[in-house]
Every structure is written in structure tokens, then in C-alpha cells.
C-alpha positions, 0 to 999 in steps of 0.5 A: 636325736631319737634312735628307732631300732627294728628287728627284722628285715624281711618281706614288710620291712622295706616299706616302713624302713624306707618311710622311716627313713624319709622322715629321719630326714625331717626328724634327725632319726636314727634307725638301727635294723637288725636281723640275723642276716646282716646282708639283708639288713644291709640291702634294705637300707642301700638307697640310703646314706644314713641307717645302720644295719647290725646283725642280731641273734634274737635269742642271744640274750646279751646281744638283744639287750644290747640293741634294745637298750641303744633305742628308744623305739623298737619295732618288732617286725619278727613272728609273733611268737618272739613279740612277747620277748622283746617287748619284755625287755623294752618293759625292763630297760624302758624303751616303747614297743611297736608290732603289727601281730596280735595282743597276746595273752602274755603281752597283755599281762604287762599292760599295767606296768606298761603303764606304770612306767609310762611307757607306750606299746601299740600292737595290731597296727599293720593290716589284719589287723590293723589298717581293719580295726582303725577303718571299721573304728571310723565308721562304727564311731561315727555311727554312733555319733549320729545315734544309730546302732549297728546290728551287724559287723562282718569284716574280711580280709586276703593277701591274695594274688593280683588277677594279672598274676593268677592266670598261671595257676589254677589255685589263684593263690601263691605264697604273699606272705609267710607260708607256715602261716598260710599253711596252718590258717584256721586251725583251732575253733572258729568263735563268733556271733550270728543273730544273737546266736553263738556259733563255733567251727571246728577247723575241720569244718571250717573251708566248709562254711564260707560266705560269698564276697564281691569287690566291683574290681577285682571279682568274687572270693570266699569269706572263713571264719577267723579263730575269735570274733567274739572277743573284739565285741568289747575291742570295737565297743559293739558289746551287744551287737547281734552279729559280728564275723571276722574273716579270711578271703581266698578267691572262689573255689580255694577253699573246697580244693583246700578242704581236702588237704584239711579233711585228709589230715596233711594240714596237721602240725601235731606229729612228725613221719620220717619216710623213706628217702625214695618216698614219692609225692604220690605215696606221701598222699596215698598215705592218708588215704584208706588202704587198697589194692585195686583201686587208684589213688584218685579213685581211692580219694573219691570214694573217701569225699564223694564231693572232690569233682575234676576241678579238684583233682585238676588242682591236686595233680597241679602240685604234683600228688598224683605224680612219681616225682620225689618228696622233696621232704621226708622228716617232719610234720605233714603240714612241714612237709606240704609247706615245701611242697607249696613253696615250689607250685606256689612262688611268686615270680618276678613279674607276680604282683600280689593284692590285699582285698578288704571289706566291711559289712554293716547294718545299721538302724537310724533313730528313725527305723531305717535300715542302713547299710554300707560296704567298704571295700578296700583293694591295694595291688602290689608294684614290685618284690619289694613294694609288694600290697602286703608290704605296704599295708603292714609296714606303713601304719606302722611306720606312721604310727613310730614317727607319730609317736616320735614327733608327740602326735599320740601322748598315751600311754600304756598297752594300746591297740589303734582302736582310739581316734587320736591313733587312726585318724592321723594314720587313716589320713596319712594312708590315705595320701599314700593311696590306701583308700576305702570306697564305701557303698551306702543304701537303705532298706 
């Protein structure tokens, strides 16, 4: 009986434990989920007889050896900053590693004694990125095949909210997914390649510079630049393309509104305030304005950015920055603090369902000199708090993934992204069964 442990029992977890948990059935697996909320981990598992819920302290170095060294797969489902320490001891104690985070710098250095040890860890197997890289590796592979060159990539992605679930919210947007990430999206230099030109987009520039997207569905969202597109030229295979843009989507109008925040500095995470307890929401705002003693804040923020029409405002006085109403969080930094702020105006209710939007954008030219393009577009709505679009478009590939590695389906080895057709076309087909299908346009020029 193989043992799978995962650590982390929060909002993704429930679909790949369930997933796992149905195959475990066929497979004889036993799944460990732990969490440092024991009762969660606990609540995940209830629909089922077998399963073990533990508690774990992942920086209690004894207590996560402990548990990794029970498995023989583990599934890190934590932020991503805990992934390298995990996978580190897996390295140690010869286990495989699976995440659906970004390869970072620290886990690439243990690539070759990964494979040294013959050892399998897979990382960016969940949506964005994930469900991304294998579908736009389908189609680039194919390309290829039929001899034509792809001369233009752009690829976008959201967890944004389902429309039946905007209507109570003029951002269109609540919290789908962890909102210290919302809160810091973007923040460093956006890198990638337009017309063969390099381009670069400081975060203060960057929900300035937005491209207009479609679905036929679901309507119109804006398109921002994702930190570094220029390094998946080599991931995908596509070293000399022109043109390569990855990218976030927020519904249209999201990003002048967020610019404000950004240009006014309540984004930043760089520095702590302590502020007096009485601080209101107004005076928290009115302190990244200039100061003075006439005119109001609304006036004041106006003849800052010239551009803020009533729509923003609108927005704005919708969370609450215009009012007298408390802080609720007076020690921190602005960006600790705006998150507390959101986390009231932009919860999800019981009755939300959120959505994931995707899409992909090439140009291609055939053999022949044709130019050819094709859109593919993916559109995932959430059914419940627990089988939300988010969740099953990260723990599903994931969860296929584990059990198709279990079952002797993928024999590589080493540190591996699911770029590689042994990896995302048995996902892609199986995600497919489950509903999470692509519908692609073509035409030509």
C-alpha cells in the first residue's frame, strides 16, 4: 500500500483529497492530511472511511520528518515559500514531491540530486501554472509537428467571480483565493517580449498597461502583465518567438480602480505604521495624500491623479476610505492593513461562486505563408465553498498527477514541470472527463 501524505488542508485541498481519496478505493492508498488545524484536516476527510488526519507544525523540524518519512508521496499544498523546505527533506529521506507553486531558484538547485537519487518532484502542476503550461504545450506541440512556427504567445489567466455573484459589488471581485497574494499581485518588474522587442514594467506602471480580452460567455476582463514572461521562451520551447506575454485577468475596470491604491503606496509591504487606536479609515487615506487644510480628501486625491473619475470614487467609498468608520488594523504594513480591510467588503458569501477564466493567443504562420490564429479559452465556474472553480483547477492536476505517478503511468525522473507529453496528456484527457475543457477558435488571415 503506497502512503500519500499532504500537507495542508485549505481551500484547494478538498478536491484533490476527495479525488485521491476515490482512487485509494481502486489503488489501496493511504492519505495522511496534515495541517496545523487538526479539525480541518479532520472535516476534509469526513465523507470518508478510510484517511488519517494529523496535526503538524511545519516548522517543528522533528514532527515534519516524522510525517514525510511515513510516506511515500508528498503533496505540499502550503505557500510557497514553505515548498523548498519540504521538498528538502523529501531530498533527504527519499520521498517524491509534488506542488502546484512556481519552481523557485532554491528548488531548482536540488534538480540534480533529485535525480541522482531517482527521485520524482513535479511543481507547477495546478492552474497558473499548471492546467496553462500542459494545454498551451498541446497546442505549441502540435504546431510544431505540422511544421508551422508560432509567432506569437500570450497567455492570461483570473480567479475572478462568476457574474451571478458580481452583482453586490462594483469591483467585481472578492477574495477566491489567498488574499495576501491578491494584495501584493504585481509587485516587482514585469519582463517580456513584444515584436522582438524587450519590454519591462515597473509595478507602478503596471495596471496602467493592460490588453482587452473576450470570453464569448462570460464578457470582457483586463489582461496585466505577469512578473516574467521571458523566462518560459526556453519552458515551452519557443527560444526565438517574437512575442510571448503571460498574464493576470481582472474584470474590466479593476485595474484603473486598483491603480490608485498602487500609485497612492497602500500596496506597499515594504514598511510597518503603528497608528493611534481611534485612527479612522478616512485618516488612514488621508495619509498618503498631500497635505492640506482645505480641501477634502476626494478633492485632495483628485488633484493628486487627475484621472480618478466618479466610478472610482464610487468604488473607493465602497470599502469604506471615505467614512469615519474605525481602522480595523492599526499596527503593520499598509498592504497588512488593506488586506484586513478587503477581507470584510470582499468575502465571499455563502451563496458566491467564483470562476477561473483562461486564454490563449497564437499566431501562427504554416509552411505556406498563412497566417493562423487560434483562441483557446477556457471558462471553469465554482459549485460550492468547497468544490469552488479555484479549487478544482488547482487540486485536480495535481491529484491526477500523484495517482498517475503512483500507478507507474510517468517513469521520469528528476525535477519536472508538466511541460512533457507523458505528463499532460493523460492529465489534460482526465481533466477533460471532469469538465475542464478548452474551446478553441481558429481562423486565418
Amino acid at each position: 500500500m503506497k502512503t500519500i501524505l499532504v500537507i495542508g488542508a485549505g481551500k484547494s485541498s478538498k478536491v484533490l483529497v476527495d479525488y485521491l481519496m476515490e482512487r485509494s478505493s481502486l489503488n489501496k492508498y493511504h492519505l495522511i492530511l496534515a495541517d496545523t488545524n487538526v479539525e480541518l484536516a479532520r472535516e476534509r476527510l469526513k465523507s470518508w472511511d478510510s484517511g488519517e488526519a494529523i496535526q503538524l507544525k511545519v516548522e517543528n523540524h522533528e514532527e515534519r520528518r516524522l510525517a514525510i518519512s511515513r510516506s511515500d508521496v508528498v503533496v505540499s499544498m502550503l505557500p510557497a515559500f514553505l515548498h523548498p523546505i519540504v521538498a528538502g527533506d523529501c531530498l533527504v529521506l527519499g520521498k517524491h514531491f509534488f506542488s502546484a507553486s512556481y519552481e523557485s531558484e532554491e528548488m531548482k538547485a536540488m534538480g540534480r540530486e533529485v535525480a541522482a537519487k531517482g527521485l520524482f518532484f513535479l511543481n507547477e502542476c495546478g492552474l497558473d501554472p499548471g492546467i496553462d503550461h500542459m494545454s498551451a504545450m498541446r497546442i505549441i506541440d502540435e504546431e510544431k509537428k505540422e511544421g508551422n512556427t508560432i509567432v506569437l504567445f500570450k497567455s492570461y489567466c483570473g480567479g475572478v467571480l462568476s457574474p451571478d455573484s458580481e452583482k453586490d459589488n462594483p469591483w467585481k471581485y472578492k477574495f477566491t483565493w489567498n488574499p495576501r497574494n491578491v494584495v501584493l499581485a504585481g509587485q516587482g518588474v514585469s519582463r517580456f517580449i513584444r515584436n522582438g522587442k524587450y519590454k519591462f514594467v515597473p509595478y507602478h506602471m503596471l495596471f496602467r498597461r493592460t490588453d482587452k480580452l473576450k470570453f464569448e460567455e462570460v464578457g470582457e476582463f483586463d489582461g496585466y502583465a505577469n512578473r516574467d514572461s521571458l523566462g518560459y521562451r526556453a519552458v515551452y520551447g519557443l527560444e526565438d518567438i517574437p512575442t510571448i506575454i503571460r498574464g493576470t485577468l481582472r474584470r474590466t475596470g479593476f485595474c484603473r480602480s486598483w491603480d490608485v491604491l498602487v500609485q497612492l503606496g497602500i500596496t506597499d509591504d515594504t514598511f510597518k505604521v503603528e497608528l493611534p487606536e481611534d485612527f479612522t479609515m478616512r485618516e488612514f487615506f488621508n495619509a498618503f495624500l498631500p497635505f492640506d487644510p482645505v480641501q477634502k480628501v476626494e478633492e485632495k486625491l483628485q488633484s493628486l491623479l487627475p484621472w480618478v473619475d466618479n466610478e472610482i470614487l464610487y468604488k473607493l467609498e465602497w470599502l469604506g476610505f471615505f467614512s469615519n468608520d474605525p481602522l480595523p488594523l492599526v499596527k503593520g504594513s499598509p498592504a497588512e492593513i488593506l488586506q484586513v480591510i478587503l477581507e470584510k467588503k470582499w468575502a465571499m458569501r455563502a451563496d458566491d461562486h467564483d470562476m477561473v477564466v483562461m486564454q490563449h493567443q497564437f499566431e501562427i504562420i504554416t509552411p505556406q505563408k498563412i497566417r493562423k490564429h487560434i483562441y483557446s479559452s477556457l471558462v471553469i465556474k465554482g459549485e460550492n465553498r468547497d468544490y469552488t472553480a479555484m479549487a478544482k483547477t488547482v487540486g485536480l492536476p495535481l491529484a491526477i498527477a500523484v495517482d498517475m505517478f503512483l500507478q507507474g503511468e510517468i517513469k521520469l525522473k528528476g525535477l519536472h514541470l508538466p511541460t512533457k507529453k507523458e505528463i499532460y496528456i493523460p492529465i489534460l484527457r482526465e481533466l477533460a472527463e471532469k469538465g475542464i475543457v478548452f474551446k478553441e477558435e481558429v481562423c486565418y488571415d
